[in-house]
C-alpha positions in Angstrom: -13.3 1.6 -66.9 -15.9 3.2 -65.5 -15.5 6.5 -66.6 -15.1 5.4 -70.3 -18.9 5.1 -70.8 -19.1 9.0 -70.1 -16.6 9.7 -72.5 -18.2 7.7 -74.7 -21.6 9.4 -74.0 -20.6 12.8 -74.7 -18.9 11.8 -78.0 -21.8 10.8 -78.6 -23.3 14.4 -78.2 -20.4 15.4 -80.0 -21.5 13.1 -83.5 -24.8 14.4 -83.4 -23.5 17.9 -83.6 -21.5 17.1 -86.2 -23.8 14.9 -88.2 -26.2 17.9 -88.1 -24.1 20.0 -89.8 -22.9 17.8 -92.1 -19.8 16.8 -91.2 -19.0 13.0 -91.0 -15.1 12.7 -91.0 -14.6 12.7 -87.9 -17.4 10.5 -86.4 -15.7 8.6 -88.7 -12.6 8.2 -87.9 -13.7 8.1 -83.6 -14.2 4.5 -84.1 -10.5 3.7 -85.6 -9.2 5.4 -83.2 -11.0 3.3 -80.4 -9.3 0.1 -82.0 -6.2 1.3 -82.0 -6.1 2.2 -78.6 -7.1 -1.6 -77.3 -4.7 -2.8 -80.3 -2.3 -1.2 -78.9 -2.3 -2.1 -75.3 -2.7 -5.2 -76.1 0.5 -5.5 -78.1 2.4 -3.0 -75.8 0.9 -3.0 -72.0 -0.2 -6.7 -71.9 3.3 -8.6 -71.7 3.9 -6.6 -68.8 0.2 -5.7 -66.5 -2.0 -8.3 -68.0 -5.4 -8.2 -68.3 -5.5 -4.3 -67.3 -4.0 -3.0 -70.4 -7.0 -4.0 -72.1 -9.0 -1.7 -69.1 -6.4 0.7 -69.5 -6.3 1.1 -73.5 -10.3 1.3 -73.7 -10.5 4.2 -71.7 -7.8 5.9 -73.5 -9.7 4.7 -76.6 -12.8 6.3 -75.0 -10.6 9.7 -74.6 -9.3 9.5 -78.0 -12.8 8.5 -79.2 -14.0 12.1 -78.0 -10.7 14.0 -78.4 -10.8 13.7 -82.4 -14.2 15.3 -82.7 -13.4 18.3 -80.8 -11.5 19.7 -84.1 -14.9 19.5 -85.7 -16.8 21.3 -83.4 -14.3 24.2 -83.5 -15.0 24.1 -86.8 -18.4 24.3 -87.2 -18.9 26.8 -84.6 -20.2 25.1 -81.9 -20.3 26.6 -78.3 -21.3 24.5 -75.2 -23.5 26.5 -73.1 -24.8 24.7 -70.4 -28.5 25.1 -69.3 -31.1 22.7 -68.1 -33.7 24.4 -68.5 -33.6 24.6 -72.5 -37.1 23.7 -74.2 -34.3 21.5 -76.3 -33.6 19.7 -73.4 -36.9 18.3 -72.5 -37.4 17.6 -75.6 -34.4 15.0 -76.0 -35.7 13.5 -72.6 -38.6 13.1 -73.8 -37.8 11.7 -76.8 -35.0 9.7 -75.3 -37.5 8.1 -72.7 -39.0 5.5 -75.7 -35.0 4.5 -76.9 -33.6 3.4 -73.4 -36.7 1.4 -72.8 -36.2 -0.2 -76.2 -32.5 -0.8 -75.4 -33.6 -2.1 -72.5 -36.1 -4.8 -74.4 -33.1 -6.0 -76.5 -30.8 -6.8 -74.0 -33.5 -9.0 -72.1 -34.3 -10.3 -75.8 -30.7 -11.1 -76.1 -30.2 -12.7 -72.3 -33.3 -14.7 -73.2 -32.1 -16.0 -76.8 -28.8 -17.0 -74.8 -30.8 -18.8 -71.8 -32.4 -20.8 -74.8 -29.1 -21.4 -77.1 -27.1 -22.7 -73.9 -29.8 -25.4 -74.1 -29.3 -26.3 -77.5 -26.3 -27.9 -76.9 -22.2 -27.3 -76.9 -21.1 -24.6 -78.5 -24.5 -23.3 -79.9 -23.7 -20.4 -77.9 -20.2 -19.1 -79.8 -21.7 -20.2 -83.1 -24.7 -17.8 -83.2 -22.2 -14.8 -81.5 -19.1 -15.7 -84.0 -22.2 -15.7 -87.0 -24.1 -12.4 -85.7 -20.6 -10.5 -85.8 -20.3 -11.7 -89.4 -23.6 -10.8 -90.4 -23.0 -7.2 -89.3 -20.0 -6.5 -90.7 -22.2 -5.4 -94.2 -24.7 -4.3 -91.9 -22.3 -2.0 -89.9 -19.9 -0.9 -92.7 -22.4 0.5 -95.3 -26.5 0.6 -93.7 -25.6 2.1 -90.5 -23.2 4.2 -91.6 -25.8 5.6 -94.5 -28.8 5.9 -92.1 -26.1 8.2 -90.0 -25.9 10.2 -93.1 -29.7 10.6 -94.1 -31.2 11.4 -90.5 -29.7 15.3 -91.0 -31.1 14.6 -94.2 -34.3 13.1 -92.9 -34.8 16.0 -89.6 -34.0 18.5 -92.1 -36.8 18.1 -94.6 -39.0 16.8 -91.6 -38.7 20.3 -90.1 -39.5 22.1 -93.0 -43.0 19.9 -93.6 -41.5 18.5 -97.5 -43.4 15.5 -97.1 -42.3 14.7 -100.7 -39.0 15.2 -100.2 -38.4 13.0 -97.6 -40.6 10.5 -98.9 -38.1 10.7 -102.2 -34.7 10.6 -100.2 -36.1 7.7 -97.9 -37.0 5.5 -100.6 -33.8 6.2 -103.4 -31.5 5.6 -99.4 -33.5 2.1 -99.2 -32.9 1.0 -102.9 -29.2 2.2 -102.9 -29.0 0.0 -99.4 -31.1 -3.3 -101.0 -28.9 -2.6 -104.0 -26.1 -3.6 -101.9 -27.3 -5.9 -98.8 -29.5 -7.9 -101.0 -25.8 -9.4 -102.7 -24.0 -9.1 -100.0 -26.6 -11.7 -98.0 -25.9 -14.0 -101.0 -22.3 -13.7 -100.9 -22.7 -14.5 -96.8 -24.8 -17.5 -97.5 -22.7 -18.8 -100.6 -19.7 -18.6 -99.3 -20.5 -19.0 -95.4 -17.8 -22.4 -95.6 -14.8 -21.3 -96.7 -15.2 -17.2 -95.0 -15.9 -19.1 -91.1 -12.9 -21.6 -91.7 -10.3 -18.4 -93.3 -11.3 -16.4 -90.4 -11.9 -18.9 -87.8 -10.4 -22.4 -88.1 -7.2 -22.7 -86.4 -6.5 -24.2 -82.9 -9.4 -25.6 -81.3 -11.5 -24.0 -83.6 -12.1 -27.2 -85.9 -13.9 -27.7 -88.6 -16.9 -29.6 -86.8 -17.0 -25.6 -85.2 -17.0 -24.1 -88.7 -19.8 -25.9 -89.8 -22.0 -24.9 -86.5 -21.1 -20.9 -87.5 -21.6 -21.7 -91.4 -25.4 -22.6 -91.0 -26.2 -19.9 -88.2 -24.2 -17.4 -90.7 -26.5 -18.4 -93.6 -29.5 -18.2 -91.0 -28.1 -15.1 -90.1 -27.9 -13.6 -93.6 -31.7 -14.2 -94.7 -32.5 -11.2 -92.0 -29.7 -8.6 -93.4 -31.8 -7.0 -95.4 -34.2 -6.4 -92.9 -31.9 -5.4 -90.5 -30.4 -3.2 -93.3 -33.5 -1.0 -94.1 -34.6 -1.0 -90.3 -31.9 1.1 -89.3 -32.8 3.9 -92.2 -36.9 3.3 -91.4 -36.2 4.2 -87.9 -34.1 7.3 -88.6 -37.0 8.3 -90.2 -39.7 7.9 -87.3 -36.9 9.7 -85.5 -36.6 12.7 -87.8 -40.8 12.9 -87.4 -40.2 13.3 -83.7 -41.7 10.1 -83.3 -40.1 7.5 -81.4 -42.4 5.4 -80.0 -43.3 3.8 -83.0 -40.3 2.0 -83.5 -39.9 1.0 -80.0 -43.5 -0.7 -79.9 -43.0 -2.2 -83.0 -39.8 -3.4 -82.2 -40.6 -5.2 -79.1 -43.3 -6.9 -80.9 -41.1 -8.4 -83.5 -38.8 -9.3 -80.3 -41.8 -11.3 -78.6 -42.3 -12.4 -81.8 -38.2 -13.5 -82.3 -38.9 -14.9 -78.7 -41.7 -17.1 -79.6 -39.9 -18.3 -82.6 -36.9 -19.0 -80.7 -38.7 -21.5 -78.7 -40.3 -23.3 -82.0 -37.7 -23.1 -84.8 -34.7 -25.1 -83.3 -36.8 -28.3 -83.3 -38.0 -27.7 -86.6 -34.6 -26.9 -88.0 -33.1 -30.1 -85.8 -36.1 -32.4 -87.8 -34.2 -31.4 -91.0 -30.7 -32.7 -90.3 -29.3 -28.9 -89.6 -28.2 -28.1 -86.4 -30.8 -27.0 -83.9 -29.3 -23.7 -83.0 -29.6 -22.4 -86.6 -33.4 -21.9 -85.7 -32.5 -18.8 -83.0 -31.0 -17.0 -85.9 -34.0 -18.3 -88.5 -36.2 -16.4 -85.6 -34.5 -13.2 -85.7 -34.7 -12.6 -89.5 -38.1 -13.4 -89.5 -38.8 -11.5 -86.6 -36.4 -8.7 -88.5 -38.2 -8.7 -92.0 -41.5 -8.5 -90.1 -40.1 -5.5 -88.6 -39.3 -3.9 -91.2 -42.6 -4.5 -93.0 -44.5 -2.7 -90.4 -42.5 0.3 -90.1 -42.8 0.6 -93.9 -46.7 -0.1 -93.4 -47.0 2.0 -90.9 -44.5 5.1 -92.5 -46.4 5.3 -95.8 -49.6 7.3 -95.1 -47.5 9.7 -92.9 -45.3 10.5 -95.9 -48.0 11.7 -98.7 -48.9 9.2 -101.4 -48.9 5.9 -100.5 -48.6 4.3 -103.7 -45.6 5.9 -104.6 -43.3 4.2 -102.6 -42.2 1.5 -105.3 -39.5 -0.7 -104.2 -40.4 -3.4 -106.1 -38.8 -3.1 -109.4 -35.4 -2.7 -107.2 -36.0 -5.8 -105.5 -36.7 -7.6 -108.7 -33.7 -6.3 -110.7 -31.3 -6.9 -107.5 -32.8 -10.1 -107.4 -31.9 -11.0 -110.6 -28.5 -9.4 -110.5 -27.5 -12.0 -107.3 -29.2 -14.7 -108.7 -26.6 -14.1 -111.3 -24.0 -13.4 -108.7 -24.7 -17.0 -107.0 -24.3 -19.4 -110.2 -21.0 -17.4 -110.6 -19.9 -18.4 -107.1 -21.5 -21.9 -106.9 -19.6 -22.5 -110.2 -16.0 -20.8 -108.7 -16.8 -23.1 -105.3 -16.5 -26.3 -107.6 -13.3 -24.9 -109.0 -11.8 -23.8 -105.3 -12.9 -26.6 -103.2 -10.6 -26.7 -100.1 -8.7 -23.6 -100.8 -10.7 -21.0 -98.2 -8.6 -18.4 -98.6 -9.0 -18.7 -102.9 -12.2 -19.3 -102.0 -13.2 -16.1 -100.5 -11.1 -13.9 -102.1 -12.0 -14.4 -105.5 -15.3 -15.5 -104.9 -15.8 -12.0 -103.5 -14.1 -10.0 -106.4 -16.0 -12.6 -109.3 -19.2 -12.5 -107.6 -18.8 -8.2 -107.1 -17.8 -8.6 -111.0 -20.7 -10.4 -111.8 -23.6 -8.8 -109.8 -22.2 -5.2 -111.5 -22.5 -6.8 -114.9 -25.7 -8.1 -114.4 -27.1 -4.7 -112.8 -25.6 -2.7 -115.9 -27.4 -5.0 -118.3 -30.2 -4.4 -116.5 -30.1 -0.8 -116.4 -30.2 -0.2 -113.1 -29.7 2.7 -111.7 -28.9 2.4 -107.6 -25.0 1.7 -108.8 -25.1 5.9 -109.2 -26.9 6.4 -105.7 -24.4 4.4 -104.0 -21.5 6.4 -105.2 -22.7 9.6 -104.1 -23.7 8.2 -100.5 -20.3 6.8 -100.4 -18.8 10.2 -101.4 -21.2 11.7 -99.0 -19.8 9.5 -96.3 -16.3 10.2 -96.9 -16.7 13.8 -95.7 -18.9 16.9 -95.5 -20.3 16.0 -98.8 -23.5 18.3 -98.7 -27.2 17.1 -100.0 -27.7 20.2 -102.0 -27.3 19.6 -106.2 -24.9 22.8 -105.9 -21.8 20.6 -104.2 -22.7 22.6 -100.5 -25.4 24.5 -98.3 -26.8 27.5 -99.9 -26.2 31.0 -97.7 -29.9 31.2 -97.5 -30.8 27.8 -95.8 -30.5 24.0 -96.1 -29.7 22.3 -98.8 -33.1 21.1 -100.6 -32.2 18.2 -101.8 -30.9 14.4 -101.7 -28.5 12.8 -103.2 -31.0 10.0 -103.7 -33.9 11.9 -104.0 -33.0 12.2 -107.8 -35.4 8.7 -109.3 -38.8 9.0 -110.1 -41.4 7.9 -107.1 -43.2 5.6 -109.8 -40.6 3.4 -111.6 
């Protein structure tokens, strides 16, 4: 296996090419094709070599990972020509040198959270890793994949010194993304019962172990939004060439999660919820706080301060979810002890519902997140014109559209 991580690291090379010019199919598709691989083996290999084929499919994953961006780079032109000596090449170094010690930071934050969840009693452990994977799966499917999108976005208008610009598409990307976390953390904490027990409650997985993952879920969920505009704040810092400040500012809101950590669980415990629902309480705080100093600390470098208005967003999503909860609360009493029901419609009444109430309100992030999910299904250009122009760049956003003042 060990050679999968070098596969994986020039893929990675291979995306940011690709995302620079544009192109986002097939950085796509690279993880699919990953899954399939270990699906695969698993089904196939396993019955007859065990626990390799999982080793085995994972590094073909790795190769396949890779393999389906190289049509993209033939298409967009690119030519490997190796040299060390490249001013570009320092450059990345040098800017990579404040990221690995910030990867670095999380994993001790995470071996610490661990070391203090195996304390907290049986099973605290699995509940706060099966709740964390739930929690990203909104996270994962529609923030990271839009911060991937914006940061050409972001370098490009970074490098050209349109303060306003950026400013503009930075602040429509982080409405369209509270216009979609901010329900989607309600829907997680609503129906955080019924979603852990249709996914998870089957074998020894009984219900007492549903009810440890609910309440870290819902936890969990109060930090998505943070953890949501984050990863597009950061993208931003990274477009300036600056990426120290999120790494500073990062491990102080993981000292901070840290501190918490140690606090929260015997607070939470004092209420009658279980004890371990206080690591994931600490790490939304920790998260929001985050997120509040990158924007404090983002403003003055992007012209006008005061234009960055956010909150007439955040009061008609608010409203819209409150709306979206009563219509779930109300479908819970109808579905009581049908998870599967449960979820399903919940999900489609509670999507009906938060629409209806954002239409009503005349909002107008429903229109953003269409073109950033167009954008995301291919090379879906930022320019007004449907593509680059010959002459350049394209000069605008997709969400740059909305007024800075609302």
């Amino acid at each position: 296996m060990l050679i999968a991580p070098i596969l994986f690291g020039v893929s990675g090379v291979a995306m940011g090419v690709l995302n620079a010019r544009q192109h986002f199919v097939f950085p796509a598709l690279a993880p699919s094709f990953l899954n399939l691989s270990l699906i695969g083996a698993a089904l196939l290999l396993a019955p007859r070599i065990g626990v390799r084929a999982l080793a085995l499919g994972y590094v073909v994953g790795a190769a396949l990972h890779l393999s389906i961006q190289l049509p993209g780079l033939v298409i967009v032109g690119a030519r490997y020509l190796p040299s060390l000596y490249h001013p570009g090449v320092r450059e990345v170094l040098w800017l990579m040198a404040p990221r690995v010690l910030g990867l670095a930071a999380v994993q001790v934050n995470f071996l610490v959270n661990t070391n203090i969840a195996s304390r907290l009693g049986e099973g605290a452990v699995s509940a706060l890793n099966y709740a964390w994977l739930l929690m990203l799966l909104p996270q994962g499917i529609f923030a990271q994949a839009v911060a991937t999108a914006a940061f050409p976005t972001f370098a490009d208008q970074a490098a050209r010194g349109d303060q306003d610009g950026m400013r503009r598409t930075l602040v429509g990307t982080l409405r369209a993304v509270l216009f979609v976390t901010l329900p989607a953390a309600v829907g997680l904490i609503l129906l955080r019962r019924p979603l852990v027990a249709l996914l998870f409650e089957r074998g020894a997985f009984q219900a007492s172990s549903t009810e440890a993952v609910a309440w870290a879920l819902a936890f969990y969920a109060l930090g998505l939004v943070g953890h949501a505009a984050v990863e597009i704040l950061a993208r931003a810092f990274y477009a300036l060439h600056d990426t120290w400040t999120p790494v500073w500012v990062g491990g102080l809101a993981m000292g901070l999660n840290v501190a918490l950590s140690l606090i929260l669980p015997g607070v939470v415990d004092r209420t009658g919820l279980p004890s371990h629902g206080g690591l994931a309480l600490a790490n939304s705080i920790a998260t929001l706080l985050e997120t509040i100093g990158l924007t404090w600390l983002l403003r003055p470098r992007l012209g006008d301060p005061k234009a960055w208005r956010l909150q007439g967003t955040a009061l008609r999503s608010g409203a819209a979810a409150a709306v979206m909860g009563v219509t779930l609360l109300l479908w819970q009493q109808i579905t009581t002890g049908h998870s599967s029901l449960s979820v399903g419609g919940g999900v489609l009444l509670g999507a009906v519902a938060y629409l209806a109430a954002a239409a009503l309100l005349k909002t107008e992030e429903p229109r953003t997140v269409v073109r950033l999910l167009l954008r995301l299904g291919g090379r879906f250009p930022l320019g007004q014109n449907g593509g680059r122009t010959p002459a350049g760049p394209a000069k605008d956003s997709p969400v740059d559209k909305s007024p800075d003042v609302e």
